[in-house]
N, C-alpha and C positions, 0 to 999 in steps of 0.2 A: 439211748435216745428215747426222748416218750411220744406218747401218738402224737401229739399236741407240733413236736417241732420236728418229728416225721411227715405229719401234713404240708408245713410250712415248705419244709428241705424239696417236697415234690411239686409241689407248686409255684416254686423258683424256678424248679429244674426245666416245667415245663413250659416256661411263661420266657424263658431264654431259648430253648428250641425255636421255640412260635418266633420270637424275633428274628432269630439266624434266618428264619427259612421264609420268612417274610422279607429279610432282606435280602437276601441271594436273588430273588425276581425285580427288587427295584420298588414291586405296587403303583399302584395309580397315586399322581395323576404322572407321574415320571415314565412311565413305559408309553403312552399314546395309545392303548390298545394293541401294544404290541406284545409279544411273550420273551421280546430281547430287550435288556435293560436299557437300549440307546435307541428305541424305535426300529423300524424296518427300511428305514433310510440308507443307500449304500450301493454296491455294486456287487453283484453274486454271480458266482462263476462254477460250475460244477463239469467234470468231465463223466463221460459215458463208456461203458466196457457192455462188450458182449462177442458173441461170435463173430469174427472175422471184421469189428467193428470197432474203432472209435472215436470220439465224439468230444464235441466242447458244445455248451450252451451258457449264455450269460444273456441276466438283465438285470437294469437298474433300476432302481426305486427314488423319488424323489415329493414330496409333501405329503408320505404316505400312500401312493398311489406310482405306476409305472410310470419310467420318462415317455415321451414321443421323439424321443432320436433313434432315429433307426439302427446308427453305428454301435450306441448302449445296448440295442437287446439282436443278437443273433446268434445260431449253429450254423456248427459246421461239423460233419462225419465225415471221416475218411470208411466208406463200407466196399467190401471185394473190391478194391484195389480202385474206386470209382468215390469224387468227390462229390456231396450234396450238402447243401446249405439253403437257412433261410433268414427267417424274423422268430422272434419270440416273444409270446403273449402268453406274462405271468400274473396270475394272481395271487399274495398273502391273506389269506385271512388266520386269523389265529396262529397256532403253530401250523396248520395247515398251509401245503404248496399247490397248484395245480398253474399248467400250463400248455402251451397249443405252439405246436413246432410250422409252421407255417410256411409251405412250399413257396421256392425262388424262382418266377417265372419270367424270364429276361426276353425282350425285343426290343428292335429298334426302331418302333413306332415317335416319331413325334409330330408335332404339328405345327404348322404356320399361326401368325398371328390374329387371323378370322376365326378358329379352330380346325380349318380345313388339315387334311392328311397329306404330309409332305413324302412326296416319293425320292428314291427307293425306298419301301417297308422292308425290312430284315427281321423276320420270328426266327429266335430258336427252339426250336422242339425237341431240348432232350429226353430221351425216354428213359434217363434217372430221377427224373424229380420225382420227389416224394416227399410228404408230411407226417407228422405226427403226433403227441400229445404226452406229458409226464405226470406221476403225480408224485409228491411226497411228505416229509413234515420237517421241522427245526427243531433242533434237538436243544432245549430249552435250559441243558446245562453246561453247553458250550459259550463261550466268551467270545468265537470269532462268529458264532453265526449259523454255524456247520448246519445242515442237511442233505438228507437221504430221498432215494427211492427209488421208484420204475419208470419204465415207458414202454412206449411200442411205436417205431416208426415203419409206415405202409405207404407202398406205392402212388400218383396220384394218376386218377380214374382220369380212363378217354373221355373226353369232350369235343364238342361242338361250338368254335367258337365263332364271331360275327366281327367284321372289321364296315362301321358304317361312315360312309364319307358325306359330306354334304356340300354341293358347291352352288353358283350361281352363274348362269350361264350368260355369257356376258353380252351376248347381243337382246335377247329377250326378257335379261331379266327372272325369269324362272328357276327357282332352287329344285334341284337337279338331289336327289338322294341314292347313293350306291350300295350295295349291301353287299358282299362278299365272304362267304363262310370258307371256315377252315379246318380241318381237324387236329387235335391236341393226341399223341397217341400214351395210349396207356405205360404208366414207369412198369420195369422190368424186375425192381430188385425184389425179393419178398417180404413179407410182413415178420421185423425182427422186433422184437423184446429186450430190454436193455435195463440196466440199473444206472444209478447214478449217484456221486458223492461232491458235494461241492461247499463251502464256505463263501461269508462275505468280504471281498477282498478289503474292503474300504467302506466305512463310514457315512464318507463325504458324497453328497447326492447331483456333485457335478463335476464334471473332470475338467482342466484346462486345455 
């Protein structure tokens, strides 16, 4: 073969890579900014392992950005034999994952229709809550989506909290302000470190 259609033969050769490998990502404007060929729209669900731990977390994506339905994005760990759960707040950017495990603080606060505070109040204080935070990436040669990484879920810190009532007193007229503080005690479990592997289950950016 002479230099002439040895040039040529290599210049094929490399002008068909470049397409292959252009086309395996999709390219703009088909990906949205996204590093998966069908955007980052879907439902992602990855479980957690570590010591004496584990876990599920899931959130949904929907116009490129997280839904606001609380049921689409939550954890829940089963840790020492003690369950904890909350919300979850993820962001994608790029192949990049980051996300914030979001302590579940239940009471049975509600209120009347003025906004006054209807009695009995019922708090619960369990001294397992606890939050956390993950990071990871998408692995940009998988077809379902798949991603990896870490975390670390930590106890949540005593506080001080404020229950403010506001009423009017019904012969004078006078709005009447109540303050009553309470304390929140510190979670018990300690500060564990976790991996995690998950995939997108689905595509579709809203469930029935």
């Amino acid at each position: 073969m002479g230099p002439m259609k040895r040039s040529i033969a290599l210049l094929l050769l490399a002008f068909t890579a470049a397409t292959a490998h252009a086309g395996s990502f999709g390219g703009p404007p088909f990906q949205n900014g996204s590093p998966l060929l069908t955007g980052v729209d879907g439902a992602y669900q990855a479980t957690t392992r570590a010591k004496n731990v584990t876990g599920i977390f899931r959130f949904r994506y929907s116009g490129g950005t997280q839904t606001a339905t609380p049921t689409q994005n939550t954890w829940v760990f089963f840790m020492n034999g003690q369950i904890q759960r909350g919300s979850v707040v993820a962001n994608i950017n790029g192949s990049q994952l980051d996300g914030v495990l979001d302590s579940s603080v239940s009471s049975g606060t509600t209120t009347s229709t003025n906004g006054t505070l209807t009695l009995p109040i019922i708090f619960v204080n369990a001294n397992n809550n606890s939050a956390g935070n993950f990071q990871g990436s998408l692995n940009l040669n998988s077809p379902t989506g798949a991603f990896s990484g870490k975390g670390q879920l930590s106890p949540a810190v005593a506080a001080t909290n404020q229950i403010v009532g506001i009423t009017t007193n019904a012969i004078t007229g006078v709005i009447v302000v109540a303050v009553t503080n309470y304390p929140t005690a510190a979670g018990l479990i300690p500060v564990t470190a976790f991996k995690f592997t998950g995939v997108r289950t689905t595509t579709s950016s809203s469930t029935n």
